[in-house]
C-alpha positions as a LaTeX table, in Angstrom:
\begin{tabular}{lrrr}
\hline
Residue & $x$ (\AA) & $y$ (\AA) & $z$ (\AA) \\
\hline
Unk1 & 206.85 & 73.68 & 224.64 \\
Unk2 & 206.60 & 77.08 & 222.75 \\
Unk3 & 209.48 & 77.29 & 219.31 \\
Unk4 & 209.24 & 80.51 & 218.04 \\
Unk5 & 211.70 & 81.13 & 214.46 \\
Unk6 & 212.93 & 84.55 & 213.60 \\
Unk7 & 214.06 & 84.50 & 210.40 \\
Unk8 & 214.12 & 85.80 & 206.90 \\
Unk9 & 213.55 & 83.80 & 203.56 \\
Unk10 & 217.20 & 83.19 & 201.93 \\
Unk11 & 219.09 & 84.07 & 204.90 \\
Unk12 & 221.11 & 81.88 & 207.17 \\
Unk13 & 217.68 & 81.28 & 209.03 \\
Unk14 & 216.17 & 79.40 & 206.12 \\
Unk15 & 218.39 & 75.93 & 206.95 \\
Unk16 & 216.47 & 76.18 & 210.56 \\
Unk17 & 213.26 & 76.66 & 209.08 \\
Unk18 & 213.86 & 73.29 & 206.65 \\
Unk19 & 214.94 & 71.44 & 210.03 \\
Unk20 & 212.40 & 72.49 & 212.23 \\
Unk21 & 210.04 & 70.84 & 209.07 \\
Unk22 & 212.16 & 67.76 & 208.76 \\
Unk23 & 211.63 & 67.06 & 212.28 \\
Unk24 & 207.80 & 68.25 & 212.65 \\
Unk25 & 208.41 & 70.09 & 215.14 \\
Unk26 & 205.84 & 72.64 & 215.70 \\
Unk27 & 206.41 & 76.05 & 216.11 \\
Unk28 & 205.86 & 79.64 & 214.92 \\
Unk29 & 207.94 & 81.99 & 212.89 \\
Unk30 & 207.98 & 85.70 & 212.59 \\
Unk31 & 209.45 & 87.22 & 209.39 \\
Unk32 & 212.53 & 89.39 & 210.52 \\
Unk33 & 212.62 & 91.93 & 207.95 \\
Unk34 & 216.32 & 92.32 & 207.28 \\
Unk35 & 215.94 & 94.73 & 204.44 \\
Unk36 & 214.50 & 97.37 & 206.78 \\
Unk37 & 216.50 & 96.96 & 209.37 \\
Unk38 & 214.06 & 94.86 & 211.61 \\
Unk39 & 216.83 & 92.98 & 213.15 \\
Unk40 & 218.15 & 96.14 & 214.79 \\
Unk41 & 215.59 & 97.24 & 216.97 \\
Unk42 & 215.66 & 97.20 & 220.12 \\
Unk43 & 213.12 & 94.82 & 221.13 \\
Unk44 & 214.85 & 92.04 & 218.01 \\
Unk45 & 218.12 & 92.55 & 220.01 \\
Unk46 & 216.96 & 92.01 & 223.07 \\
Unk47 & 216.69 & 88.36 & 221.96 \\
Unk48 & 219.41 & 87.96 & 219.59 \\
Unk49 & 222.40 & 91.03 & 220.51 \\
Unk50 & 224.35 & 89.96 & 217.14 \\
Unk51 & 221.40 & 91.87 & 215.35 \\
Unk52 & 221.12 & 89.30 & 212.58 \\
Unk53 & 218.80 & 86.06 & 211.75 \\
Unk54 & 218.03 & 83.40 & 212.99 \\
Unk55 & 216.95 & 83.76 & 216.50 \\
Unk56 & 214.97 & 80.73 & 218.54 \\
Unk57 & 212.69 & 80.72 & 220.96 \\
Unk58 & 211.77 & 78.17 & 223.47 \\
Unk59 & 209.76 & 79.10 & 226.20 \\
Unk60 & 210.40 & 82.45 & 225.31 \\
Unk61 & 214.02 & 82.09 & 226.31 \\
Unk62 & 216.25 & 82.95 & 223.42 \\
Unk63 & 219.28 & 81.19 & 221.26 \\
Unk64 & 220.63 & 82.73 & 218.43 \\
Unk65 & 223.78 & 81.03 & 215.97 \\
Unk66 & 222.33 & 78.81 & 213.33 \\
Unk67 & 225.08 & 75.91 & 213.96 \\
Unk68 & 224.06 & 76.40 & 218.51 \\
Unk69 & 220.58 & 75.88 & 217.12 \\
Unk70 & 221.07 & 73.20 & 215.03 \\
Unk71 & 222.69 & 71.09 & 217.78 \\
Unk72 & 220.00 & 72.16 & 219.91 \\
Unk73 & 217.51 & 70.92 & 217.78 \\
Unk74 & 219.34 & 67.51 & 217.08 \\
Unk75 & 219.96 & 66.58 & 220.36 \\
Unk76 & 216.91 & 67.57 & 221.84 \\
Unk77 & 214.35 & 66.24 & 218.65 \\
Unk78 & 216.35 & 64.26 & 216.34 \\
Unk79 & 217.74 & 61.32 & 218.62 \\
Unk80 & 213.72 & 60.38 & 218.29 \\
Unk81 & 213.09 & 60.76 & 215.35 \\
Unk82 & 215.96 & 58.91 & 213.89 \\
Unk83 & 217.61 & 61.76 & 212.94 \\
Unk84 & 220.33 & 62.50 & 214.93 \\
Unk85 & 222.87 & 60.25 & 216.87 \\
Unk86 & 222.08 & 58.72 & 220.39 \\
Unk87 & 224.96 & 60.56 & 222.72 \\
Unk88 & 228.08 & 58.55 & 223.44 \\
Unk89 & 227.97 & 56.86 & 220.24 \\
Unk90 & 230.92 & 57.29 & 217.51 \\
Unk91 & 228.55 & 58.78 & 215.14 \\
Unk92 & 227.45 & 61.61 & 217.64 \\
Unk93 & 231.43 & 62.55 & 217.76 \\
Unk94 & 230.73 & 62.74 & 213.65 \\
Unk95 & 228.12 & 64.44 & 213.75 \\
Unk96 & 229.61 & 67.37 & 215.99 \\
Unk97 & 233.03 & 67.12 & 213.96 \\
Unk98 & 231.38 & 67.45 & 210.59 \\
Unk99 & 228.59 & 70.19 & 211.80 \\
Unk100 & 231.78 & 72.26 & 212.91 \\
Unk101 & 233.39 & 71.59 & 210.07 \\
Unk102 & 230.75 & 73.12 & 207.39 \\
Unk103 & 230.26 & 76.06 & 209.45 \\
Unk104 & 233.83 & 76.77 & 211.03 \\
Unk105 & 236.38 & 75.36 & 208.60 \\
Unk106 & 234.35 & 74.97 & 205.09 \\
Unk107 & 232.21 & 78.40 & 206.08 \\
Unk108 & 235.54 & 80.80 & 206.60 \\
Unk109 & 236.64 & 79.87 & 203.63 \\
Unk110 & 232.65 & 80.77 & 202.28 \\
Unk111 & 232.78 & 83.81 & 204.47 \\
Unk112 & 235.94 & 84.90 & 202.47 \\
Unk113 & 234.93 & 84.58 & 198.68 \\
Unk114 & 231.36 & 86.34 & 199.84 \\
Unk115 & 233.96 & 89.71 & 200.88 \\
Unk116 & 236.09 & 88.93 & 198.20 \\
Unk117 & 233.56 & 89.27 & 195.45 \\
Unk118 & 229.92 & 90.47 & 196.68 \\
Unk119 & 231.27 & 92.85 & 199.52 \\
Unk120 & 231.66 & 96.33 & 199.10 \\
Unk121 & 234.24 & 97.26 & 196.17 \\
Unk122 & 236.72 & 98.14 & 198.59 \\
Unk123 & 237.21 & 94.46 & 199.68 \\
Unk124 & 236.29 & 92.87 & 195.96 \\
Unk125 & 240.04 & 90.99 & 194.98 \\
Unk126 & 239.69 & 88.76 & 192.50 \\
Unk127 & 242.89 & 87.30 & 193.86 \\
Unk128 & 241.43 & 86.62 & 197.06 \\
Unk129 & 238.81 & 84.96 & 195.01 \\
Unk130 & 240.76 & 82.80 & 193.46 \\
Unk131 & 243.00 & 81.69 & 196.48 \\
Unk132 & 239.61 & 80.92 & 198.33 \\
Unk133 & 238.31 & 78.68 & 195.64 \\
Unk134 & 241.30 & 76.56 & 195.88 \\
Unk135 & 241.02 & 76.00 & 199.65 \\
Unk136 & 237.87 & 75.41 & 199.06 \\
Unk137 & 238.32 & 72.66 & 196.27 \\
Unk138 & 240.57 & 71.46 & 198.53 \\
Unk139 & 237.78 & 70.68 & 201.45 \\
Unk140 & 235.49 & 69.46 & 198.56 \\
Unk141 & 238.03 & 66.61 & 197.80 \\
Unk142 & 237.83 & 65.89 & 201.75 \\
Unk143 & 234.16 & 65.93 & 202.06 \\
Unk144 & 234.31 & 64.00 & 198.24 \\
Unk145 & 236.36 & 61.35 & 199.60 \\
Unk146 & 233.65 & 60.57 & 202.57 \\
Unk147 & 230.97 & 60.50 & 199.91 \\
Unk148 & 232.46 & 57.94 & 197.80 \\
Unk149 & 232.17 & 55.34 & 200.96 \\
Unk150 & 228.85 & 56.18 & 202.13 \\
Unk151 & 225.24 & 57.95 & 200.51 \\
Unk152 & 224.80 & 60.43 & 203.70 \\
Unk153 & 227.15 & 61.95 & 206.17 \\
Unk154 & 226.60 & 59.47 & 208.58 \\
Unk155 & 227.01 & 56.16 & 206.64 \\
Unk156 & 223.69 & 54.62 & 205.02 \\
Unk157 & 220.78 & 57.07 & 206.24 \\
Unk158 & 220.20 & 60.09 & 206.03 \\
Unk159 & 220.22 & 62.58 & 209.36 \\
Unk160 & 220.57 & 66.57 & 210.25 \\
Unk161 & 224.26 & 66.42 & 209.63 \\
Unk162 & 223.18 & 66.07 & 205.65 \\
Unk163 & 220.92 & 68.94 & 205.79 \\
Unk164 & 223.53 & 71.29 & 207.83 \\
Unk165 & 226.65 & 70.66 & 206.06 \\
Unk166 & 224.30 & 70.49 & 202.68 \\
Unk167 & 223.29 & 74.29 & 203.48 \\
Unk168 & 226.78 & 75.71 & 203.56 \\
Unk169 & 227.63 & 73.86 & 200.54 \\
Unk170 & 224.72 & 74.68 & 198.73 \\
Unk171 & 225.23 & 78.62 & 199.78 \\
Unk172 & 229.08 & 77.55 & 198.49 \\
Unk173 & 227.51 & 76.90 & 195.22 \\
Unk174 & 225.79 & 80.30 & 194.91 \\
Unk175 & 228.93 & 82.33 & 195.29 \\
Unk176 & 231.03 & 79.73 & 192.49 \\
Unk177 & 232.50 & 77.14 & 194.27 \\
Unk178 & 233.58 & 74.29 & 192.17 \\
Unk179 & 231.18 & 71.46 & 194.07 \\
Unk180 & 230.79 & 70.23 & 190.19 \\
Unk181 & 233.78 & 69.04 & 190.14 \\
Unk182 & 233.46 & 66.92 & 193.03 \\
Unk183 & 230.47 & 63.84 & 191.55 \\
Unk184 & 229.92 & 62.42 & 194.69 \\
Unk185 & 229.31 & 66.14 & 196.49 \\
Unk186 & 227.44 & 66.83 & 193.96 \\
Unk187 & 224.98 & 63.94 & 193.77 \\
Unk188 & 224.42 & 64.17 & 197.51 \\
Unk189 & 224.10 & 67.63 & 197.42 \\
Unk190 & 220.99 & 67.11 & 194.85 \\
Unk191 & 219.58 & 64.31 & 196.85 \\
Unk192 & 219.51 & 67.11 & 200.35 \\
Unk193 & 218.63 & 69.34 & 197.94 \\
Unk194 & 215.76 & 67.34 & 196.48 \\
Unk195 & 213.84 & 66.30 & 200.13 \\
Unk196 & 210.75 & 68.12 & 200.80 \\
Unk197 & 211.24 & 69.67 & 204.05 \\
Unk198 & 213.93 & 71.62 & 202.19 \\
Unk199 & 211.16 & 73.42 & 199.72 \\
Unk200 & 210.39 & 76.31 & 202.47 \\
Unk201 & 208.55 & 78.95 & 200.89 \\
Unk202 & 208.52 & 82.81 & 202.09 \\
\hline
\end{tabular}
């Protein structure tokens, strides 16, 4: 089977990069040059029509959406490699629930405070800023709460899950959200943070 990444170093594509590592999977990537523009020509979109980063290949047949590849890459890799939940098990359910829920419900929210204080000035409110924080202090204390019971998403080892929902909360930390406040986020985040697959390099 051919994998072929597009991506871009520090871009959504990165957290695909770390699990195509984590699983060994082997596989090429070409360097999508986002700050020229790469992703809009024609021949980029005729893979991925959003225009943006990451884009997989697999046979040459193309998937784009970091949290469709992610799945993609769990169920079809990670149930082997101890990585990812057999289907039909309760823990497959969790892992789907709390996948959606970093990229849906925790990544509005991150979506928001990006607008709201790196967009362009004329959508920079630091009152918007300040409302998003608090929702999203609010889905720390959620995702806190889970932590205290268990060391990884999934109960005792860790998986995918911990590396997808660790991305958006890392990104989360970038743009100020208060994952300090939360110890048992935080200490979780540093041990996702910490694995090797996770030290991609440009």
């Amino acid at each position: 089977m051919s994998i072929v990444l597009y991506w871009h170093p520090m871009s959504s594509a990165t957290p695909i990069a770390c699990a195509l590592v984590e699983l060994g999977v082997l596989h090429e990537r070409v360097k999508v040059d986002i700050r020229t523009a790469e992703q809009r020509r024609r021949d980029y979109l005729a893979l991925n029509p959003n225009g943006k980063v990451p884009t997989l290949t697999v046979d040459g047949a193309p998937m784009f959406e970091a949290l469709a590849i992610h799945l993609w890459l769990g169920h079809r890799y990670g149930v082997e490699k101890g990585l990812w939940p057999a289907a039909g098990t309760p823990e497959a359910l969790q892992a789907l629930s709390w996948c959606a829920w970093a990229y849906v419900t925790y990544g509005a929210l991150v979506g928001r405070l990006h607008v709201a204080t790196q967009g362009e000035e004329v959508w920079r409110s630091a009152a918007q800023a300040e409302a998003t924080l608090r929702g999203l202090n609010d889905l720390l204390e959620v995702l806190d709460d889970r932590l205290a019971l268990q060391p990884w998403m999934l109960g005792a080892d860790y998986s995918l899950v911990d590396l997808v929902v660790g991305s958006v909360i890392g990104y989360s930390v970038y743009l100020g959200a208060p994952v300090n406040a939360h110890p048992h986020v935080q200490a979780w985040l540093e041990r996702v943070q910490a694995r090797p697959a996770m030290q991609i390099e440009a």
